[in-house]
C-alpha positions in Angstrom: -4.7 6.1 17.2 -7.4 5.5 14.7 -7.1 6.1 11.3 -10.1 6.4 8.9 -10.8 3.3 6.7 -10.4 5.8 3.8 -6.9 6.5 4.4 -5.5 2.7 4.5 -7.3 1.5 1.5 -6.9 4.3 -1.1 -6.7 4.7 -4.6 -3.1 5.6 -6.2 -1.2 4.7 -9.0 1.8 1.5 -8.9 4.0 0.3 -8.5 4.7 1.2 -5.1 2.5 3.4 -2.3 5.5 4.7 -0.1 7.9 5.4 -4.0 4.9 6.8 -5.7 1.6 7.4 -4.0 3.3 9.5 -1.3 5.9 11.2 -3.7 3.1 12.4 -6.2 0.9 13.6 -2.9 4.2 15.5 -1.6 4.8 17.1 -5.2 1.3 18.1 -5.5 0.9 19.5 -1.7 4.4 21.8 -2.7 2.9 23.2 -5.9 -0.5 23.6 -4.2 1.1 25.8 -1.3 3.3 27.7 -4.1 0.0 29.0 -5.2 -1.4 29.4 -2.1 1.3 31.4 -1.3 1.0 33.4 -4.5 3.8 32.5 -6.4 3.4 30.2 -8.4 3.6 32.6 -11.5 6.9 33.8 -9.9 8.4 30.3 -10.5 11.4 29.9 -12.9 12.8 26.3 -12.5 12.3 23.9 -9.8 14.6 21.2 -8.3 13.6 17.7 -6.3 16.3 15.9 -4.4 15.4 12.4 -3.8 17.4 10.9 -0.8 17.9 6.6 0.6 15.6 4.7 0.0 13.7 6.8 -2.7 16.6 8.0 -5.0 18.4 4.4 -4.7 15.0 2.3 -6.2 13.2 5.2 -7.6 14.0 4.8 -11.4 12.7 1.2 -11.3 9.6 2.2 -8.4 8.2 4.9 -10.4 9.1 7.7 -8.2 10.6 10.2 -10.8 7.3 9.8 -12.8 5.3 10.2 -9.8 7.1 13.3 -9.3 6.1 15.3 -12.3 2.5 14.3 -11.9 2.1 16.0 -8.4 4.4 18.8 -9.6 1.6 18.7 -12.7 -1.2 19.2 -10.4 -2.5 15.3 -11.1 -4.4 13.2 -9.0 -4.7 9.0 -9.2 -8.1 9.9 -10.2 -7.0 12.4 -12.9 -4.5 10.4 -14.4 -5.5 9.5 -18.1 -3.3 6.0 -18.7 -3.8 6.7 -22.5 -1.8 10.0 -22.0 2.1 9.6 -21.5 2.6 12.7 -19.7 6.7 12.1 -19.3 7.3 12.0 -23.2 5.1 14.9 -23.6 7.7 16.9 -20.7 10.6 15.1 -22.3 9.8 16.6 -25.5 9.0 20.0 -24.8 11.2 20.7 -21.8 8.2 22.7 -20.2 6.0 21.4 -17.0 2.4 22.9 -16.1 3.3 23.4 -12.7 0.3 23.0 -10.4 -1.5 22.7 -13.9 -1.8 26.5 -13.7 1.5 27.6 -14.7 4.2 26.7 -17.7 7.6 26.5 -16.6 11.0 25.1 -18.2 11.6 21.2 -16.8 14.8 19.0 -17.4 13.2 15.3 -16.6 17.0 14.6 -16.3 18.7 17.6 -14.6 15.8 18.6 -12.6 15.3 15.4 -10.5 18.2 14.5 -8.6 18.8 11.4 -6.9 21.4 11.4 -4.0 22.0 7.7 -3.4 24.5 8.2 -0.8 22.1 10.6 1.4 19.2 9.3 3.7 17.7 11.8 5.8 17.5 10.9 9.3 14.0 11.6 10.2 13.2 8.6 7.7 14.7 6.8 4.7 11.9 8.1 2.2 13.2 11.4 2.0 12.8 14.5 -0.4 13.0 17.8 -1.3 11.7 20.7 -3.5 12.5 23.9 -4.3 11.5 26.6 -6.2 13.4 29.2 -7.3 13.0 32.8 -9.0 14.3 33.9 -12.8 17.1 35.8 -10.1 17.8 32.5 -8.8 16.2 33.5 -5.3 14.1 30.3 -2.9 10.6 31.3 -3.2 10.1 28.1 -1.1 11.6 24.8 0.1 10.1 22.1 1.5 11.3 18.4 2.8 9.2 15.8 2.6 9.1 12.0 3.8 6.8 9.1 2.0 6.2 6.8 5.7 4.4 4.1 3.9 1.0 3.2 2.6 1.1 6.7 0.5 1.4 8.6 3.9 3.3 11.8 3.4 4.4 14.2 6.3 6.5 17.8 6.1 9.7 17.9 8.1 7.9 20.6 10.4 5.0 17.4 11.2 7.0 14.4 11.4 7.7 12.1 14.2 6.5 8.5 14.9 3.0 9.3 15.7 3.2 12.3 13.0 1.8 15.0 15.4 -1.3 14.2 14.1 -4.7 15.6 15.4 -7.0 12.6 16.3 -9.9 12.2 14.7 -13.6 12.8 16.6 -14.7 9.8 16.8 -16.8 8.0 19.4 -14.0 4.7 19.8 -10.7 5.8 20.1 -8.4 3.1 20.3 -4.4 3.1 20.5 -3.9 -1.1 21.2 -5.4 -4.0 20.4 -6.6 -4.5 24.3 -8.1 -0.9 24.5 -10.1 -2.3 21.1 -11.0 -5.6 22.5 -12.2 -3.7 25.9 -14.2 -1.1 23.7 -16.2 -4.1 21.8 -16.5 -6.0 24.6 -18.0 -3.0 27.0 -20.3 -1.7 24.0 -21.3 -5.5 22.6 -20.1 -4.5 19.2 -17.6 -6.3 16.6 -14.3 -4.6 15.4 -16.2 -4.2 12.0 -19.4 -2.6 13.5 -16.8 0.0 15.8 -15.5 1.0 12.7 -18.8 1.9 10.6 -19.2 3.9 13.5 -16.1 5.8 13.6 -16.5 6.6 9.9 -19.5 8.0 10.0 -19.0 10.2 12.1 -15.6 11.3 10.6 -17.4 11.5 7.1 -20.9 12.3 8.1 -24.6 11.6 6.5 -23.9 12.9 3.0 -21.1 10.3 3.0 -22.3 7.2 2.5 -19.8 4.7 3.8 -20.5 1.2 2.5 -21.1 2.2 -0.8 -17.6 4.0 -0.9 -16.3 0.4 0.3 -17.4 -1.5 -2.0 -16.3 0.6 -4.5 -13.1 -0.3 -3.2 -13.6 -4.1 -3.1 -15.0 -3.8 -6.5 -11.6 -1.7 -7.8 -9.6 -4.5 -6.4 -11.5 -7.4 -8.0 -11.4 -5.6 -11.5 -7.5 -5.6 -10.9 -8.1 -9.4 -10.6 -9.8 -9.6 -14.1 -7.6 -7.3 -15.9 -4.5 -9.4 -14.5 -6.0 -12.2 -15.7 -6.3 -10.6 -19.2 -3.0 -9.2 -20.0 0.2 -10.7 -21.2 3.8 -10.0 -22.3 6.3 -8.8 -19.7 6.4 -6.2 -17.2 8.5 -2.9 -17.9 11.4 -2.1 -15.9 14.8 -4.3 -18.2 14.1 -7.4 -16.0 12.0 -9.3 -18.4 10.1 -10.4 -16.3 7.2 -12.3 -17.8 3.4 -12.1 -16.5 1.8 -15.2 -15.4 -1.5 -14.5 -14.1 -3.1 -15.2 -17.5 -1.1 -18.3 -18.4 -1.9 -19.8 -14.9 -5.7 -19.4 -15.0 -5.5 -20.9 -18.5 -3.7 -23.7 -17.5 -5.9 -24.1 -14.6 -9.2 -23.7 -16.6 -8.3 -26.8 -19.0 -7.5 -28.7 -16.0 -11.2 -27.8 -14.8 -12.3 -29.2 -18.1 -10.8 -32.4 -18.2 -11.7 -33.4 -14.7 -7.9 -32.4 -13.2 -8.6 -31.2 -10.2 -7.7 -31.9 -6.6 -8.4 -30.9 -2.8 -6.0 -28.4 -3.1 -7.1 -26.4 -5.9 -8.4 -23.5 -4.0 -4.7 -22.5 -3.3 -3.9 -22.2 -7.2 -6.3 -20.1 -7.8 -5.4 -18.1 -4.3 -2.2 -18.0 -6.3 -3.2 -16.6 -9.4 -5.5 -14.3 -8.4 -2.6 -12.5 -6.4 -0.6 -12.7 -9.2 -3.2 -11.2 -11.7 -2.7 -8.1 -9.3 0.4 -8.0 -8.5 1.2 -7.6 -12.1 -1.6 -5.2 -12.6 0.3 -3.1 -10.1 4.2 -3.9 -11.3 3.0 -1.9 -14.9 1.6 1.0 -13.2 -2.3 0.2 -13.0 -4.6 2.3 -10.6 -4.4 0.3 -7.9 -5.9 0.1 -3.9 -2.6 0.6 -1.3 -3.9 -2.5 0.8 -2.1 -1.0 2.8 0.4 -0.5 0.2 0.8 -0.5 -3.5 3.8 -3.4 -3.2 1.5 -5.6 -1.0 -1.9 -4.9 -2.8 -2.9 -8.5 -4.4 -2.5 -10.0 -1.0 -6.1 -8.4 0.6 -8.1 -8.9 -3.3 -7.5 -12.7 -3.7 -8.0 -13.5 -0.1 -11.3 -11.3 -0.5 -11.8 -13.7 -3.8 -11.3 -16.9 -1.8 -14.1 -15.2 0.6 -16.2 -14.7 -2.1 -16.0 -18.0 -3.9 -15.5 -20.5 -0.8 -17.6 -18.8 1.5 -21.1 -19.9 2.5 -22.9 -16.7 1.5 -26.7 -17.4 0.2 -27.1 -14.5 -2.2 -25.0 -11.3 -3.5 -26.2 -9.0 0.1 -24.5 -11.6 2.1 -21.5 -11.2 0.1 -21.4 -7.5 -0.2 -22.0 -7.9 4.0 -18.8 -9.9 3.9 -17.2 -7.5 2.1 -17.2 -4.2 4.5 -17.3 -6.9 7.3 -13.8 -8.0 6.0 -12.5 -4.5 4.8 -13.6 -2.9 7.8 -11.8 -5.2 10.4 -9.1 -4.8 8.0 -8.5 -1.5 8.1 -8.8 -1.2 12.5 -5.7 -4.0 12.6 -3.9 -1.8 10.0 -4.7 1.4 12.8 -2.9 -0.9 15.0 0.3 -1.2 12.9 0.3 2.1 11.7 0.1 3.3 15.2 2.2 1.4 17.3 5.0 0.1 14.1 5.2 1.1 10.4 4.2 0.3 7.1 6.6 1.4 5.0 9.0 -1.4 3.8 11.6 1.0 3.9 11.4 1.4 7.6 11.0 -2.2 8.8 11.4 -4.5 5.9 8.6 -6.4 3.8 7.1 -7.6 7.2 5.6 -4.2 7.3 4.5 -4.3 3.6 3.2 -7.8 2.6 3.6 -8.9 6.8 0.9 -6.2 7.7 -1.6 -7.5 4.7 -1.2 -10.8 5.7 -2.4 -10.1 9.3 -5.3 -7.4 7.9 -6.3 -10.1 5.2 -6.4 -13.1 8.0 -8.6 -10.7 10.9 -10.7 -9.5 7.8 -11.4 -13.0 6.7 -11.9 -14.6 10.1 -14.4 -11.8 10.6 -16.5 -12.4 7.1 -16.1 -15.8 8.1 -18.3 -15.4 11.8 -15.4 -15.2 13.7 -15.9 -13.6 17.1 -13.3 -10.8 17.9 -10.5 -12.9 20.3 -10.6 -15.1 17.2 -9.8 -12.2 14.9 -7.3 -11.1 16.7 -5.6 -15.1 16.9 -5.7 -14.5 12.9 -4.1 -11.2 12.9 -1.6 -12.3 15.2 -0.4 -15.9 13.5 -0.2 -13.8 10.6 2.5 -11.7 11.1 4.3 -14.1 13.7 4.8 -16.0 10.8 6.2 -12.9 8.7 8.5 -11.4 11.1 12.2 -10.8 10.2 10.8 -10.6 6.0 13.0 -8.5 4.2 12.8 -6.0 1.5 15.3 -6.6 -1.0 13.5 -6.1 -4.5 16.0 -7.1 -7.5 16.7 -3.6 -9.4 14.3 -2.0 -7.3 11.2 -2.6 -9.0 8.2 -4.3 -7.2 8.3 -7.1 -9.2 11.0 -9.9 -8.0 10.2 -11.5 -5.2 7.4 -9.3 -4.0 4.6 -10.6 -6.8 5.2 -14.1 -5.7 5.5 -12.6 -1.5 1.8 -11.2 -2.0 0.8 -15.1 -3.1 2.4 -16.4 -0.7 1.2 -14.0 2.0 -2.3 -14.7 0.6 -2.0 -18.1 1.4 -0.9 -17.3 5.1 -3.9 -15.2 5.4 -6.6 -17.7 4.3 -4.4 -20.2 7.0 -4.1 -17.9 9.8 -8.0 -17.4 9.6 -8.5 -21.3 9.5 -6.3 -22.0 12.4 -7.9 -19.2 14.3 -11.4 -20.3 13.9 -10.7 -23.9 14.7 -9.7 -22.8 18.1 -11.7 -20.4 21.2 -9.7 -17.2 20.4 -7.4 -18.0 23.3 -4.1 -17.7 23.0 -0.9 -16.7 24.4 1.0 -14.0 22.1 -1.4 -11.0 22.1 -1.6 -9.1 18.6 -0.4 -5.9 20.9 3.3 -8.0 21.7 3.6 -8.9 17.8 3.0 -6.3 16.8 6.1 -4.5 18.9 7.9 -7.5 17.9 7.6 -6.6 14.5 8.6 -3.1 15.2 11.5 -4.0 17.0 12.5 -6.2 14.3 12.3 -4.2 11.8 14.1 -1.3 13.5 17.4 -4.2 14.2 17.1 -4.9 10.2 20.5 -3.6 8.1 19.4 -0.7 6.6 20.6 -2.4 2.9 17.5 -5.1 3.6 15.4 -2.2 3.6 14.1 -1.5 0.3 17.8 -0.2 -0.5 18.0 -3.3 -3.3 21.4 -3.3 -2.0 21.8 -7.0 -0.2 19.9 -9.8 0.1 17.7 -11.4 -3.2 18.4 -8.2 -5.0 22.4 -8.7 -4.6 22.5 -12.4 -4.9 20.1 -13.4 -7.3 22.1 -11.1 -9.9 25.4 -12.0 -8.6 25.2 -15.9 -8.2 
């Protein structure tokens, strides 16, 4: 099923699209049907029960805070990051809910976490309620985050999400019904895309100047990560990088220090700078998701700086060719596997950016569409089975040095795909379901749970 460009790459707040993006979108849909249901001004306290994966890494993902700003009536786009909003609730022990209506709000006693409850519809699980000065339910409703700031109601969930399709003139549920399409129309998978978005958005809409705003949010991410220091919140100490490394990698510039491989340390840093960007809470691009977003930017960097573009149009070309073939391989995960790292592990997280990142750049890169695919599909064969097993929950250890790493796969996976014909024998379709199946097989405590793997060892040993 095709899913609009506009939906995969989206603007939200980090550190994490499926613990924050999708928790402040539910919160905001529950107090937007309160007053759409008239009554919200009947409202006298209001519960959330967070359940799995969202009440066991939520405190160090951001989730409770993304909480009150949907409850608030806040968007990404509203959000002013000079304005702490939590201290201002903590102090006065009232919330604007819906940002119409005062009520009392216990930050502490009003959010609960149950860490030994996942919902079985999906691990992302939660709940609100809202109840009268009587102590009457005006209304409840459950909620599940699937990944990539994707939220669905109890009543809409199930694999596919019961979803209406869009209109669109190339409809598309595999890779081979995509390949057939372009091949029967004489189109590339970027060109079938601009196509399906405009006529989803319309003539008022104007599509590539809405993508590049996108490319250009994620490069500022590069430059702003590239400008801050310290260490990231969260007790971990973690220290940023980003701004050392390019430093470091600067002088060597100056003094002649360079080798053949340079173009991978600055790959590296420039996934770092967002990475970090996004582990402090930065507005950020879900590429597809917040925990994998400075995989898609440097790769897009490398694009721009070791690409043979002749001028600034070529390069802004490159960038909506890359985005949009991006975005159609991310239609194909979304619709036939997941990208929620709670669901199927990191391989649906940093894996799936890899494989958008490697089709995008073998695209900008002249690649014909059997050699896109070859990219898309190295790139998550070598990703399957990656677990996600962040240390205290927060998306910082190992997923900021996981979205280098998976940078560098990309840029590979494109190479190797456009030395060869685009023939090959694993289809993107059968790694896809591979990646599925693996990630359905995963213990659910590798599952963004931070209950096993790196998150349990590395504190333990």
């Amino acid at each position: 099923m095709y899913y609009s460009l506009f939906e995969i790459f989206s603007v939200g707040i980090g550190p994490s699209s499926s613990h924050t993006v999708g928790p402040m979108k539910a919160a905001k849909r529950f107090a937007d049907n309160l007053q759409a249901q008239n009554l919200l001004t009947e409202v006298a306290c209001l519960k959330t029960h967070l359940y799995g994966s969202l009440a066991l890494t939520g405190i160090g993902h951001g989730t409770l805070n993304a909480v009150v700003y949907g409850l608030s009536g806040l968007t990404a786009e509203d959000i002013d990051p000079q304005t702490d909003y939590i201290a201002q609730i903590k102090e006065s022990g009232k919330l604007n809910l819906g940002g119409r209506y005062m009520i009392d709000f216990s930050y502490d006693d009003d959010i609960v976490l149950e860490k030994k409850i996942c919902l079985t519809e999906h691990s992302n699980g939660m709940m609100f309620t809202a109840y009268d000065a009587s102590g009457k339910v005006l209304l409840e409703e459950t909620y599940f985050s699937i990944g990539g700031g994707t939220i669905v109601r109890r009543d809409e969930i199930s694999r596919r999400i019961d979803r209406q399709p869009y209109d669109v003139p190339y409809q598309f549920d595999t890779c081979a019904e995509l390949m057939r399409i372009c091949k029967q129309n004489k189109m590339t998978i970027a060109e079938l895309v601009l196509q399906n978005e405009k006529k989803i958005w319309g003539k008022q809409f104007s599509i590539t100047r809405q993508i590049l705003k996108l490319a250009q949010i994620m490069q500022e991410n590069i430059d702003l990560g590239m400008q801050h220091e310290g260490y990231l919140p969260g007790g971990l100490k973690v220290k940023r990088h980003a701004k050392e490394m390019y430093k470091r990698l600067q002088n060597r510039f100056n003094s002649n220090d360079t080798d053949s491989l340079t173009a991978i340390d600055w790959i590296n840093i420039w996934a770092f700078a967002v990475a970090e960007e996004n582990a402090c809470g930065g507005r950020m691009v879900t590429a597809p998701t917040m925990g994998s977003a400075g995989l898609i930017p440097a790769v897009m960097r490398y694009m721009a700086r070791y690409g043979k573009f002749l001028n600034d149009t070529e390069k802004k070309n490159a960038s909506i060719t890359f985005l949009a073939t991006a975005s159609a391989i991310c239609s194909l995960y979304r619709t036939n596997a997941s990208i929620s790292g709670a669901e199927v592990g990191c391989q649906g997280e940093v894996g799936v950016a890899c494989s958008m990142a490697a089709g995008g750049l073998a695209a900008a890169f002249g690649g014909n569409n059997a050699q896109i695919e070859n990219a898309a599909e190295i790139a998550m064969e070598h990703n399957l089975g990656l677990t996600c097993d962040p240390i205290n929950g927060l998306v910082q250890v190992p997923c900021i040095e996981r979205n280098a790493m998976g940078a560098i796969k990309a840029v590979n996976a494109a190479r190797l795909a456009l030395q060869r014909t685009g023939t090959h024998i694993v289809s993107l379709d059968s790694i896809i379901k591979t990646m599925y199946e693996t990630g359905l097989s995963l213990n659910q405590d590798y599952k963004e749970t931070s209950l096993a793997g790196i998150a349990k060892n590395a504190m333990n040993c």
